[in-house]
N, CA and C of each residue as an Amber inpcrd file, in Angstrom:
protein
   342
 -17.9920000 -25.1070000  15.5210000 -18.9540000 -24.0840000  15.1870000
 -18.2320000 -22.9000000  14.5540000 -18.4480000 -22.2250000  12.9160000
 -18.3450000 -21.4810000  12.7320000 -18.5900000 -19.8310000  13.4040000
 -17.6410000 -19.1330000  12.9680000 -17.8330000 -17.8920000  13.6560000
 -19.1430000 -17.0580000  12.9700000 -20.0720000 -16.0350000  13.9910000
 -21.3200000 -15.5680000  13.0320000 -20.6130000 -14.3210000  11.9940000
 -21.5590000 -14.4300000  10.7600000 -21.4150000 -13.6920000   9.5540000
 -22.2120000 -12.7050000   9.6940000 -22.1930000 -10.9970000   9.3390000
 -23.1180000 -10.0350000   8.8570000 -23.1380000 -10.8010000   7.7700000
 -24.6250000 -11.1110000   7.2280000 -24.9220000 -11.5480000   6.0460000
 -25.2140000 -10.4920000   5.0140000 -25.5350000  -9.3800000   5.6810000
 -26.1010000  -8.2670000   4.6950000 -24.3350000  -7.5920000   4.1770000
 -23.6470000  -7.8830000   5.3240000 -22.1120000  -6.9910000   4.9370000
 -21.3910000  -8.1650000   4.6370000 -20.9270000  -9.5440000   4.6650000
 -20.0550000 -10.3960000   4.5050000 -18.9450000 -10.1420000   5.2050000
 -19.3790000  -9.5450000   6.4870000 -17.9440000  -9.9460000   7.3940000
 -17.9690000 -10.7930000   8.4870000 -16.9790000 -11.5390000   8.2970000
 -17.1880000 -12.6090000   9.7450000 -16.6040000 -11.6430000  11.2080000
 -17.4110000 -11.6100000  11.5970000 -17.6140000 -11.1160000  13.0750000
 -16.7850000 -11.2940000  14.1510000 -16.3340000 -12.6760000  14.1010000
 -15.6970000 -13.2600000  15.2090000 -14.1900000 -13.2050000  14.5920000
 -13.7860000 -12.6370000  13.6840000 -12.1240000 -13.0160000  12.8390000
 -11.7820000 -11.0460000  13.6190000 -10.3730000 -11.4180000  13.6890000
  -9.5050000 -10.7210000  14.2220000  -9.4880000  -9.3830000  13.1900000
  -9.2530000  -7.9460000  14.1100000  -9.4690000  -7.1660000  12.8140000
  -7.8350000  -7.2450000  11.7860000  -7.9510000  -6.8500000  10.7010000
  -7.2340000  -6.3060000   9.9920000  -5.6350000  -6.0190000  10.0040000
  -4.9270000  -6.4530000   9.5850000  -3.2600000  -5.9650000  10.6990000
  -2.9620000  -4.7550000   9.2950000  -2.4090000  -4.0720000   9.8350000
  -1.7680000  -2.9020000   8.9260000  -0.5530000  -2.9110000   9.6770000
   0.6110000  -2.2990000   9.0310000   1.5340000  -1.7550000   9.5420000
   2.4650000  -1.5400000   8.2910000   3.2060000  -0.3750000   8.2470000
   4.1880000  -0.0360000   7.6310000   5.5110000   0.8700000   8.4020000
   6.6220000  -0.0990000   7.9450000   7.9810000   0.1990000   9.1230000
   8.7550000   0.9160000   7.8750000   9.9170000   1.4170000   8.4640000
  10.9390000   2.2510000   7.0460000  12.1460000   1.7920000   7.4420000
  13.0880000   1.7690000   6.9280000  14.3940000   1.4580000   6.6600000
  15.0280000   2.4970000   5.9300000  16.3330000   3.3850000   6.5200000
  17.1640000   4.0580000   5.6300000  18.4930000   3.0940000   5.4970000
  19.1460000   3.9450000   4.1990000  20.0700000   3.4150000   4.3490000
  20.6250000   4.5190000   3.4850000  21.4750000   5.5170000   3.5960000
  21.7470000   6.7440000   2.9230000  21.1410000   7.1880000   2.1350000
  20.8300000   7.4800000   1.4150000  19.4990000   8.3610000   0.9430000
  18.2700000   7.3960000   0.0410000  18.2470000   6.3850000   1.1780000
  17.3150000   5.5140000   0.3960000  16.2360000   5.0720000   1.4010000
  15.0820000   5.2550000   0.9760000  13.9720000   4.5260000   1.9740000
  13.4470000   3.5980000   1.7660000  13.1380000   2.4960000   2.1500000
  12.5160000   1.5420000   2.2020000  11.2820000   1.4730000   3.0920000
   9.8650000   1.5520000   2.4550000   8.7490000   1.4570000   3.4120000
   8.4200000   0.0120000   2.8820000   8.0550000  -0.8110000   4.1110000
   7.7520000  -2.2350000   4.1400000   6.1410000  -1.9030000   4.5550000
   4.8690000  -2.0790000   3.6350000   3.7880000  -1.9770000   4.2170000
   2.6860000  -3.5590000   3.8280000   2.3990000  -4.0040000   4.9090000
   1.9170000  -4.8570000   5.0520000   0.5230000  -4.6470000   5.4330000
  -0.8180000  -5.5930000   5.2400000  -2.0900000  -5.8200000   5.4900000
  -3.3290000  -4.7710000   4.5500000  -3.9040000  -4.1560000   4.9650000
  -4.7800000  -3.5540000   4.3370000  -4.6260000  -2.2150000   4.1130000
  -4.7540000  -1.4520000   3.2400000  -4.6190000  -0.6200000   2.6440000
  -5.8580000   0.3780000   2.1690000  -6.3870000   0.9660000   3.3280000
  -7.7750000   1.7050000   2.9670000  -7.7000000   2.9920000   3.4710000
  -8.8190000   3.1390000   3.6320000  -8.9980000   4.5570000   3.7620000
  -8.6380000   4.6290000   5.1360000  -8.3860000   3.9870000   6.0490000
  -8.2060000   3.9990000   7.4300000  -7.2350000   4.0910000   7.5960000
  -6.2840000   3.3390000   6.5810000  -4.9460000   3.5180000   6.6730000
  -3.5230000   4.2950000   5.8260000  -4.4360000   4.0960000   4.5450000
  -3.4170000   4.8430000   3.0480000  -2.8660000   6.0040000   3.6180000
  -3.6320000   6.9240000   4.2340000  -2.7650000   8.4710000   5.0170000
  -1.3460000   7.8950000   5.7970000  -1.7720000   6.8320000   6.6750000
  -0.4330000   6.5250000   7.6080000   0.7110000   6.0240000   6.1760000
   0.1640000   5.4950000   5.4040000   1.4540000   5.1350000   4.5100000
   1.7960000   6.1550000   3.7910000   1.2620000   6.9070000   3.6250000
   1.8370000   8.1830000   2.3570000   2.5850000   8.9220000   3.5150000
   2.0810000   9.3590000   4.4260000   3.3550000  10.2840000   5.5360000
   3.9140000   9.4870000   5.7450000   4.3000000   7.7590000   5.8190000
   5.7420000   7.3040000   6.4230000   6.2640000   6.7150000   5.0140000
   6.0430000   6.8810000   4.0450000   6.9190000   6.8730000   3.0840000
   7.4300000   8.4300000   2.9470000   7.1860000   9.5810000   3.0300000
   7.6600000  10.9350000   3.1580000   8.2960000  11.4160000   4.3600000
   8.5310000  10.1850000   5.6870000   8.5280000  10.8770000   6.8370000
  10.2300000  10.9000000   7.1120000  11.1830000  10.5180000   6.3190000
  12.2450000  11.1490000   6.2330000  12.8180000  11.4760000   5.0480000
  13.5580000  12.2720000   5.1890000  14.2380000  13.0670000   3.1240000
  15.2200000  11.7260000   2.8220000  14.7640000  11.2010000   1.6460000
  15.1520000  10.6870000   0.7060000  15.6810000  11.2490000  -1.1280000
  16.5430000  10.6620000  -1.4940000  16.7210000  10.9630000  -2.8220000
  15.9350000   9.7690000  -3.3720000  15.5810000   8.3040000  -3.2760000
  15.0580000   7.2970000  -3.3560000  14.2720000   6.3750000  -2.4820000
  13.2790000   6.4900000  -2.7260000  11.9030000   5.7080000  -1.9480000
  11.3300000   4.0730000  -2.3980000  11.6930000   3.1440000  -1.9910000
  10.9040000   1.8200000  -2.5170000   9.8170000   2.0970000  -1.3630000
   8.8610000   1.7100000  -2.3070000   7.4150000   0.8460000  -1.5540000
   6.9680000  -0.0200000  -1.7660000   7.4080000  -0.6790000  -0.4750000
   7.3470000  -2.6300000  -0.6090000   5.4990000  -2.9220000  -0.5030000
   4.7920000  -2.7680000  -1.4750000   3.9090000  -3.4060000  -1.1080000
   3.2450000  -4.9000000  -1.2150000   4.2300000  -5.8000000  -1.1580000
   4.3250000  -7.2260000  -1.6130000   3.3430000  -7.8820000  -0.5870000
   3.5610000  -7.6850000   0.7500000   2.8670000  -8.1880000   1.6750000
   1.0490000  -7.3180000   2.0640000   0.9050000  -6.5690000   1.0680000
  -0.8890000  -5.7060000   1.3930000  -1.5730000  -7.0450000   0.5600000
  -2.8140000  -6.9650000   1.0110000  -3.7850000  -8.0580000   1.2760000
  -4.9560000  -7.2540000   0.4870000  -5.2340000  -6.4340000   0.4270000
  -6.4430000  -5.1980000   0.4030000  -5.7310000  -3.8550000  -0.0970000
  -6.3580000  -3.2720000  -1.0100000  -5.7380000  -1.6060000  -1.4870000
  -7.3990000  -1.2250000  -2.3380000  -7.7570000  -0.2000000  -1.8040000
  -8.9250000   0.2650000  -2.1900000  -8.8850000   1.4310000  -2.8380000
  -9.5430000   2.5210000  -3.4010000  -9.1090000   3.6580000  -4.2880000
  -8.8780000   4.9070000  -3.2870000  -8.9350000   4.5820000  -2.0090000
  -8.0100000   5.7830000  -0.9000000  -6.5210000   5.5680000  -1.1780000
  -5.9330000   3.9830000  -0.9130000  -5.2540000   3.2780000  -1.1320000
  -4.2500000   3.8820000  -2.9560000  -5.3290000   3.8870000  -3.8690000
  -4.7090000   4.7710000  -5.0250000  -4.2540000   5.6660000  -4.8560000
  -5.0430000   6.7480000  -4.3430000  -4.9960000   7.8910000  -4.4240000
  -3.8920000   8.6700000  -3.5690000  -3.6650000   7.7330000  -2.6550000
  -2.5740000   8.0980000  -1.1900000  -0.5040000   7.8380000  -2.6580000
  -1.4460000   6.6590000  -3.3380000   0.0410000   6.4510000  -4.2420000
   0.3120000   7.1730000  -5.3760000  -0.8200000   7.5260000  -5.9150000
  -0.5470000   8.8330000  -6.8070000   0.2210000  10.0560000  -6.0300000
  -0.2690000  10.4820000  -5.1820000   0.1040000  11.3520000  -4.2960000
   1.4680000  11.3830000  -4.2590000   1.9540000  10.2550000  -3.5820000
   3.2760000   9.9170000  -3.5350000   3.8170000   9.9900000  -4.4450000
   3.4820000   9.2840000  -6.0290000   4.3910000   9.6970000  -7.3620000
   4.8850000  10.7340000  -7.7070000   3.5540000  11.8970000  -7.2390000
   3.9110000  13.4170000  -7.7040000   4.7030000  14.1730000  -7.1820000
   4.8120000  13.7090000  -5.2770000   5.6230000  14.4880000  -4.4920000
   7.3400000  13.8050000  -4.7090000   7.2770000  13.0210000  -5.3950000
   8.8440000  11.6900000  -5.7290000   8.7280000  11.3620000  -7.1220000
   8.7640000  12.8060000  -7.9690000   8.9390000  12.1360000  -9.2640000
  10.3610000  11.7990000  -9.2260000  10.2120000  10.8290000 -10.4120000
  11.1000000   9.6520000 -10.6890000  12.5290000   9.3470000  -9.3140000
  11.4870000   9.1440000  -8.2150000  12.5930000   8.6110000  -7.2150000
  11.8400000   7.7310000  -6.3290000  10.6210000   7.4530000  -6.8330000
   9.4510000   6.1770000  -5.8120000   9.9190000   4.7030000  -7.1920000
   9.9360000   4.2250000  -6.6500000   9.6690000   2.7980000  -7.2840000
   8.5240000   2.1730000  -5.8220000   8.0350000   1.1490000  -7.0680000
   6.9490000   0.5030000  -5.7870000   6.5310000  -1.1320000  -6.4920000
   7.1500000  -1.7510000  -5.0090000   6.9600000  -3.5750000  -5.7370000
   5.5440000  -3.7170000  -5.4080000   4.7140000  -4.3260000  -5.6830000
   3.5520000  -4.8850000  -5.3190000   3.4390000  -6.0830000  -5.4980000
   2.0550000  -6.3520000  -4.2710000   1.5910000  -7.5120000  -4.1820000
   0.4950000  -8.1690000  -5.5550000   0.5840000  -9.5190000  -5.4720000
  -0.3800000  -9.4760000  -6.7940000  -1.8730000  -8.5430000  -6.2390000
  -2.4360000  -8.6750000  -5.4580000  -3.3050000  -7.7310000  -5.7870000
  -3.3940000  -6.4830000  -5.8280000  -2.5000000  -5.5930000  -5.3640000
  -2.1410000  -4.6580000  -5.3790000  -1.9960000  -4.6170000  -7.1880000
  -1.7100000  -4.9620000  -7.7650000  -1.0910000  -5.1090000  -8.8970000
  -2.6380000  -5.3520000 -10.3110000  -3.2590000  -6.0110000  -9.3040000
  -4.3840000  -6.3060000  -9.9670000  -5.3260000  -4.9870000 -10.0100000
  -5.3890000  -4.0100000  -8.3670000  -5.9190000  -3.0250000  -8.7790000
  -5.3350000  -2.0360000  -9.7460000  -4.0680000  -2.0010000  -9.6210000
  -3.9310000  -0.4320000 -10.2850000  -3.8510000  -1.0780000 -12.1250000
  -3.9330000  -2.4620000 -12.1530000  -4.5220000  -2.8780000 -13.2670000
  -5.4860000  -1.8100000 -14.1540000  -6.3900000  -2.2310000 -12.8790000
  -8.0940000  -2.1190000 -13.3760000  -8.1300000  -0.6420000 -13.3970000
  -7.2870000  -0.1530000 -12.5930000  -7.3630000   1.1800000 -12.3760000
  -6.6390000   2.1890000 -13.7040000  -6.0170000   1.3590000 -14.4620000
  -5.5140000   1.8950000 -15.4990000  -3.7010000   2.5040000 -15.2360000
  -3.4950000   1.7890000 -14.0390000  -2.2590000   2.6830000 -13.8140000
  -0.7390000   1.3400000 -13.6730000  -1.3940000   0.7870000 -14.3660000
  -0.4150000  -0.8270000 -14.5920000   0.8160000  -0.4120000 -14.9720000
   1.2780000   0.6130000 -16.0030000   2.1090000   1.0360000 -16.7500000
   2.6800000   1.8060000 -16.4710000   2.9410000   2.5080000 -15.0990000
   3.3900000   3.7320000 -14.5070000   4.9530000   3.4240000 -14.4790000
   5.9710000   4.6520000 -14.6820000   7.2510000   3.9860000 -14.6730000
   7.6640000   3.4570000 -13.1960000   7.3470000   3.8030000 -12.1730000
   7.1350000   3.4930000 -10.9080000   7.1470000   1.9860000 -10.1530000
   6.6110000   1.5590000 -11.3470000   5.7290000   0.2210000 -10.4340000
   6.3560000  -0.7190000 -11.4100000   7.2390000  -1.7890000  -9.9570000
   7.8860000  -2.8150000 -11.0870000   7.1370000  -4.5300000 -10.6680000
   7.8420000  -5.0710000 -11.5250000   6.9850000  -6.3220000 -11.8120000
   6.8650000  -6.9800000 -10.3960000   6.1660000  -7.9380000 -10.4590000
   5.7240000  -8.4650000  -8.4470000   6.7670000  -9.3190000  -8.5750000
């Protein structure tokens, strides 16, 4: 037996919520934020303060493993570009990659190939 669906919302009901998490890694003046699962408005704030949450001269943001990035999700990474000019690079996941596509921001020097 399938799990029940909101039919009016398309969420299955009975599926586990959502995993988020984003961990950091230094390594002398370099950060590494590893952020994994969904990427919304519930969560984009926790990733923009722990990619800022120690001084770096250089910031990667691994977003290879996000599943979901919504336009909070943008807006939390713009953010980040402006406060880290030219010292954010950011890998993405293909969909991650697909939004800031659509979003017009494919071409940013920032954001390298998946």
């Amino acid at each position: 037996m399938s799990a029940p669906v909101c039919h009016g919302c398309g969420v299955d009901l009975g599926a586990p919520p959502p995993v988020f998490s984003a961990t950091v890694e230094s390594t002398g003046d370099h950060v590494r934020v590893t952020v994994t699962g969904e990427v919304d408005m519930a969560t984009a704030d926790t990733m923009f303060q722990t990619a800022l949450r120690e001084p770096a001269g250089r910031v990667t943001l691994d977003l290879r493993a996000v599943t979901f990035f919504d336009s909070a999700a943008i807006h939390a990474l713009v953010r980040l570009a402006r406060q880290l000019p030219n010292a954010l690079t950011v890998l993405p996941s293909r969909q991650v990659r697909r939004v800031l596509d659509i979003s017009g921001l494919g071409e940013q020097a920032w954001l390298r190939p998946e």
